[in-house]
N, C-alpha and C positions, 0 to 999 in steps of 0.2 A: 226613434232609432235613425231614420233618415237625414233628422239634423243632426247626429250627430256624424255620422257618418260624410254630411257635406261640410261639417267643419274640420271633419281630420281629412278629408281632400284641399280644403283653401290652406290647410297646414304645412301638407305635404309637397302640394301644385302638383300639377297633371303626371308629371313623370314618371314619380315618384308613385303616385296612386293607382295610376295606371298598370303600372310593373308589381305594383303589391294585388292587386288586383288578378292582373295573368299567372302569378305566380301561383293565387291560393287555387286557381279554378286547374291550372295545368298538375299541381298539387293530388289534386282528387284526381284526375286521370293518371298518376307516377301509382298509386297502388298496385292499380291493376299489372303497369306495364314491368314493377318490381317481381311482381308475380309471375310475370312472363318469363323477366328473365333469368329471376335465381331458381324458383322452382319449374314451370314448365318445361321450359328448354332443356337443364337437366334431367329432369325426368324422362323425357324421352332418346333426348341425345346421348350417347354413351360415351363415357369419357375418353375414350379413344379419339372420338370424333370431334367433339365439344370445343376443342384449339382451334379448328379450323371456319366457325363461322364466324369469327371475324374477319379474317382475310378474304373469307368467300363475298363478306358483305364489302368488303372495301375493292374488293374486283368491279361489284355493282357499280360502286359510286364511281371508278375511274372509268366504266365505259361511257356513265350517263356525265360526263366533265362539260361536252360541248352544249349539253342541255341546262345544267348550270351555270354556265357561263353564263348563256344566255339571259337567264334569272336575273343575274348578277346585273349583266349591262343596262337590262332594262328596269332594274330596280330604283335607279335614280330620275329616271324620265317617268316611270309611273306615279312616281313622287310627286316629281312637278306638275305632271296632269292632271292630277288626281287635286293637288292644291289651286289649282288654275279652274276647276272641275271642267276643263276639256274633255268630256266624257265619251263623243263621240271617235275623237281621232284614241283614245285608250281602246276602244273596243276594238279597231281597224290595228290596232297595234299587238294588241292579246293576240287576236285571229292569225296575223304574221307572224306570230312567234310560232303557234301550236302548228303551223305549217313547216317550218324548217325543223318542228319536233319531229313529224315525219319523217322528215329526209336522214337525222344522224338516227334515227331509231333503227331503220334500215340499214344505215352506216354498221352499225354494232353488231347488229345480228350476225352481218356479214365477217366481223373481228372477231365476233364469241365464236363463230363456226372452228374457226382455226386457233382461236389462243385457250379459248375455256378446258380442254380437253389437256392440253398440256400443264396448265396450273393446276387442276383438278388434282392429277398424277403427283405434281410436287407436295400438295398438302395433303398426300394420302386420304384421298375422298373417290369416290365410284359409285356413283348415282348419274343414271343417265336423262333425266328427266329434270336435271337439276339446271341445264345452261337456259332454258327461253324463262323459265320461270327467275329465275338472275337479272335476265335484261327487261324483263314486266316489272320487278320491282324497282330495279334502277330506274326509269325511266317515269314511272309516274312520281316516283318520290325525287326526283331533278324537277318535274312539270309541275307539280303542285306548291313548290315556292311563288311561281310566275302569279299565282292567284294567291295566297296569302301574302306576297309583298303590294300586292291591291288594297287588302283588307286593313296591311299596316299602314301603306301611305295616305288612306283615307281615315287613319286613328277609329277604325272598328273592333280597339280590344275587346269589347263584349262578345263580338261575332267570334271571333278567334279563342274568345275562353270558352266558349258554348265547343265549337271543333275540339278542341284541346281534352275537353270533358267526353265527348262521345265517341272520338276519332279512339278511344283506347280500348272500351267494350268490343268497339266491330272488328280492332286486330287481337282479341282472346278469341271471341266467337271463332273468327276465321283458321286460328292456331289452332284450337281445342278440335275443328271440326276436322285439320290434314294431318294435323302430325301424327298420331296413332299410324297411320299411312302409312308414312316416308319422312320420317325426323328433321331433318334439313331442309327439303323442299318445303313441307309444310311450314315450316319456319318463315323461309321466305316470299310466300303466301300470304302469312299475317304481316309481315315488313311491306306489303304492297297493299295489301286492303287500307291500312288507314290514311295513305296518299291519297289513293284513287276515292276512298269517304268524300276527303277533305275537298278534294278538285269539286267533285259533286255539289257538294255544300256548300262552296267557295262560288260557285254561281247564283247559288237563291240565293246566299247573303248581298252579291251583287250587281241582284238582278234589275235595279230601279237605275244602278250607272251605267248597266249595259244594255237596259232595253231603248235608249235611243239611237239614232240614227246614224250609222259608221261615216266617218267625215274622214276625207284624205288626208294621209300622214306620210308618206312615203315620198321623199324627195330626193334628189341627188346632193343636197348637201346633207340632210338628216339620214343618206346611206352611209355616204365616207364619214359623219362623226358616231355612227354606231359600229361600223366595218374594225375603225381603229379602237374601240373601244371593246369589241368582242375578243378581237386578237391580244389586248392586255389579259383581260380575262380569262382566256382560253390558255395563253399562257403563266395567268398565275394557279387557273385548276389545274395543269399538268404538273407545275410543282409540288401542290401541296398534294394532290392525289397520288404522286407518283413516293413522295415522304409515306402516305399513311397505309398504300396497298405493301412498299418495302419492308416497313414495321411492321405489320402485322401477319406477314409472310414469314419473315426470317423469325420472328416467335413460333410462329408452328413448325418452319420447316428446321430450324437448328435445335429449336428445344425439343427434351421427350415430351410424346403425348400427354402426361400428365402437367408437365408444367405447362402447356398452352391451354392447357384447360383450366388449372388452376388459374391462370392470369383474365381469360375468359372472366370466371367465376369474381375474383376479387375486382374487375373491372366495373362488376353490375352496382358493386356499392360504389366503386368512384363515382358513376354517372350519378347520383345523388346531386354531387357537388356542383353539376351543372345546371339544377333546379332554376338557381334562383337566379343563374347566368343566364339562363334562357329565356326567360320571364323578361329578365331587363334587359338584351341586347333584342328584344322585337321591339321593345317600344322604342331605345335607344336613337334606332335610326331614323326616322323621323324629326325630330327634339334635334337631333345633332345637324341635321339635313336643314332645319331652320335656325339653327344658328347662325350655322354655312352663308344662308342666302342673308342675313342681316348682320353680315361681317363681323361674329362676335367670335373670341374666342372660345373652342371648346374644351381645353387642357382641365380644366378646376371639374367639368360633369366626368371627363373620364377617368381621374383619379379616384375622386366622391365614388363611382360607381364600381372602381377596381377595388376600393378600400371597404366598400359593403361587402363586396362579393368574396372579398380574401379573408374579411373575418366570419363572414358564414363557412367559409372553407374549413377555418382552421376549428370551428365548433364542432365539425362534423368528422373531421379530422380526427381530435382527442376523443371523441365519442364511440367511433367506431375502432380507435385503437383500443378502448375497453371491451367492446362486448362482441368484434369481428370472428373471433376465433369461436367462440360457442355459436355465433348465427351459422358461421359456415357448419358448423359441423350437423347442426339440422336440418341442412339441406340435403337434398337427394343425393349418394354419394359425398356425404360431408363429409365420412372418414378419411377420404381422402385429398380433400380441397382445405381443411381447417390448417395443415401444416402451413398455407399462404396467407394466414392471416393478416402478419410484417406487412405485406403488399398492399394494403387495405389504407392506413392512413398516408403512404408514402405518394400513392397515384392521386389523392386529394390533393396532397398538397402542391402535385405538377399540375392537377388543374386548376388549382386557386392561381400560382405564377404565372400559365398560358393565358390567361383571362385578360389581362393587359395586353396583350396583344391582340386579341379578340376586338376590345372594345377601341383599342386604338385606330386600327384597322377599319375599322368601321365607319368612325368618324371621319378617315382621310377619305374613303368611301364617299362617303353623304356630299362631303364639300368637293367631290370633282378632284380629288389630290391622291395624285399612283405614286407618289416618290417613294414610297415606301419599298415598294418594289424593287428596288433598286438594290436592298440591305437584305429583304426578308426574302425572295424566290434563289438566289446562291444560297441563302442558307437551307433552305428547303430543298435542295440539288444538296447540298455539299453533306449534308447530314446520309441521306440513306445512301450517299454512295461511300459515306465512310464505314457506315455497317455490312455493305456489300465486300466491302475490300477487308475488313477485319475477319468476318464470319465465312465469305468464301474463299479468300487467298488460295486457295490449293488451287481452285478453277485458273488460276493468273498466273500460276506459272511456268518461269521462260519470258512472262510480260513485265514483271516487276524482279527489283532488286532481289537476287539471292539474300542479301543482308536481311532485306526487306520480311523475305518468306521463313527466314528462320528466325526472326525475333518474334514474328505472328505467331508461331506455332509454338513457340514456348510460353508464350502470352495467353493463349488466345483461351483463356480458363473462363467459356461462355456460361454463362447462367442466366435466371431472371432479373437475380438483383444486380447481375452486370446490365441488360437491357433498363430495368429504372434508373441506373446512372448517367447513360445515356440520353432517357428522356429525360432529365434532370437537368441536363446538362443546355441541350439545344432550347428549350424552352426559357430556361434563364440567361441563354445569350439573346432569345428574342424579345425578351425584358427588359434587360438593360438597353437593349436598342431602342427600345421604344420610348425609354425614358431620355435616352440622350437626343433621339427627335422632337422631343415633346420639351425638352430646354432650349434647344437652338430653337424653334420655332416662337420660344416667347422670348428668346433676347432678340430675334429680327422682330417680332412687334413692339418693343419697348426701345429699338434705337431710334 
């Protein structure tokens, strides 16, 4: 079994094997977490409520931004250290990070004191025990990248499919054991246990690179090339945070309870689609990150890898357009979620289309290249401020055109599957973008 197994990895090469690899072990953890979220969660959350932990979870992620940033910037130096096996100055580098995790943790608390209570109100939620248990989970799940992108710059898939496999039992445990409680809180209880697992475990997996000796890392040229590097990134999580807490706000706050729920609901079968994106964009970065540094081009790995990912999309697409409406309808409250079926293979297919841009991203990532930036954060601005101005217009006016306020209003015939048009919509202008980057980029290497 072994030879065979190492001749379909010489078949496949590392990449490739490796991503089939994370995929099957992360696989056997999607059970559970499928379990979480189509029946647990309904089961205790009542569909009145049910619309709203989305947005409450994307409040989390916009607090924890400056912590993922952080993630972000350091992701490409843990790379190189980790390749370099400067072990020492990595651990003197981990140690500074979790130090300035401190300081915005702090930061937030002090922001959720004043803004959690007012969002709370907009998406019709009143739990008061809900805001520090918000900023625990945002924050170890921003922190716990900073150690698994160790794990990935050091190609410890194994390590990572082991996390992957157990990190999902200890957020059921942790859910089964609050929600009965307090439905939402408990929710985002389990959304913080399996970060805080991970962080845990993300230390004995690396514990042999970080038990030697901390060697100075910190310099004043290696300040100002991280200082400007934090501030891209800090500035490109406010865009894309500030897109995804808008979207999934104006879903709850414009749509009835029921349709934020149902979208909720039909949402839990999109994340499906993300299985095998996730699997492949950990290994991705690395593979791409050395191409970067041996001056090869990457355009042919991240087609190959958008072209797997978008016909697993689209299998699970036609799959669930058959059988979504009898799953939904045996779920807890199914009688009332099955009318969303339609929504089921439609959100696959905007995450098959987002995926290039995901993996594009990535790769300019790994090779040190932000130009992207330049296309993709306006349109991350221009998008949720055009849903703000379609959906709230009343608030504006006196500030915008009369012309402006009465064609909104005779328009403005909101629904869900106006909202999938939407996303439909920005996501395939970040596609073609990226493919019109990814042409200019091989006709300046080929003049």
């Amino acid at each position: 079994m072994r030879a065979l197994f190492d001749k379909l990895h010489a078949r496949l090469g590392d990449f490739w094997w490796y991503s089939l690899m994370l995929f099957c072990a992360c696989r056997a953890a999607d059970v559970l977490n499928a379990f979480v979220g189509l029946w647990l969660v309904p089961k205790y959350v009542d569909p009145s409520e049910l619309g709203a932990v989305m947005p409450l979870t994307q409040f989390a992620n916009f607090l924890a931004i400056p912590v993922a940033a952080f993630a972000n910037t350091f992701r490409n130096e843990l790379t190189r250290l980790s390749i370099n096996k400067e072990f020492g100055k990595l651990k003197t580098l981990m140690r500074g990070v979790f130090a300035a995790t401190a300081v915005f943790l702090f930061v937030a608390i002090v922001v959720a004191r004043f803004l959690l209570p007012a969002f709370l109100e907009r998406i019709r939620i009143v739990e008061g025990s809900l805001g520090l248990v918000i900023i625990a989970a945002s924050f170890v799940s921003a922190v716990a990248p900073i150690y698994s992108n160790a794990l990935q710059a050091l190609k410890k898939f194994k390590a990572q499919s082991i996390l992957s496999i157990v990190g999902a039992p200890v957020r059921l445990i942790a859910m089964l054991v609050a929600m009965p409680f307090r439905a939402i809180t408990g929710y985002f209880v389990g959304q913080a246990a399996t970060p805080a697992f991970n962080i845990a475990a993300s230390v004995l997996a690396l514990r042999k690179e970080l038990s030697v000796k901390a060697e100075p890392y910190w310099t004043n040229e290696t300040f100002k090339k991280f200082s400007a590097l934090l501030a891209i990134f800090l500035s490109w999580g406010l865009a894309t945070g500030f897109y995804g807490l808008v979207e999934s706000t104006i879903i709850r706050q414009r749509l009835p309870d029921l349709d934020s729920a149902g979208y909720y609901m039909v949402s839990r079968f999109s994340e499906i689609a993300t299985y095998l994106y996730g699997a492949m964009i950990f290994t991705f970065f690395p593979f791409a990150a050395e191409l970067a540094k041996n001056n090869r081009e990457h355009a042919k790995l991240i087609l190959k890898s958008t072209g797997v990912n978008m016909a697993f999309c689209a299998t699970i697409a036609v799959l669930f357009g058959l059988i979504a409406k009898p799953l939904l309808a045996f779920l807890p409250h199914g009688d009332q979620y099955a009318a969303y079926w339609w929504a089921v293979p439609w959100l696959i297919s905007i995450t098959g289309i987002s995926s290039l841009h995901g993996f594009y991203t990535t790769a300019e990532i790994a090779a040190g290249r932000f130009g992207f930036l330049k296309w993709s954060m306006p349109l991350d601005f221009a998008y949720p401020a055009a849903l703000l101005l379609v959906t709230g217009h009343g608030y504006l006016a006196g500030h915008i055109p009369e012309s402006w306020s009465t064609f909104l209003t005779a328009h403005n015939v909101y629904s869900l599957k106006t909202m999938l048009c939407w996303m439909t919509g920005i996501n395939a202008a970040k596609a073609v973008a990226c493919l019109l980057a990814l042409c200019c980029t091989s006709l300046k290497k080929h003049r």
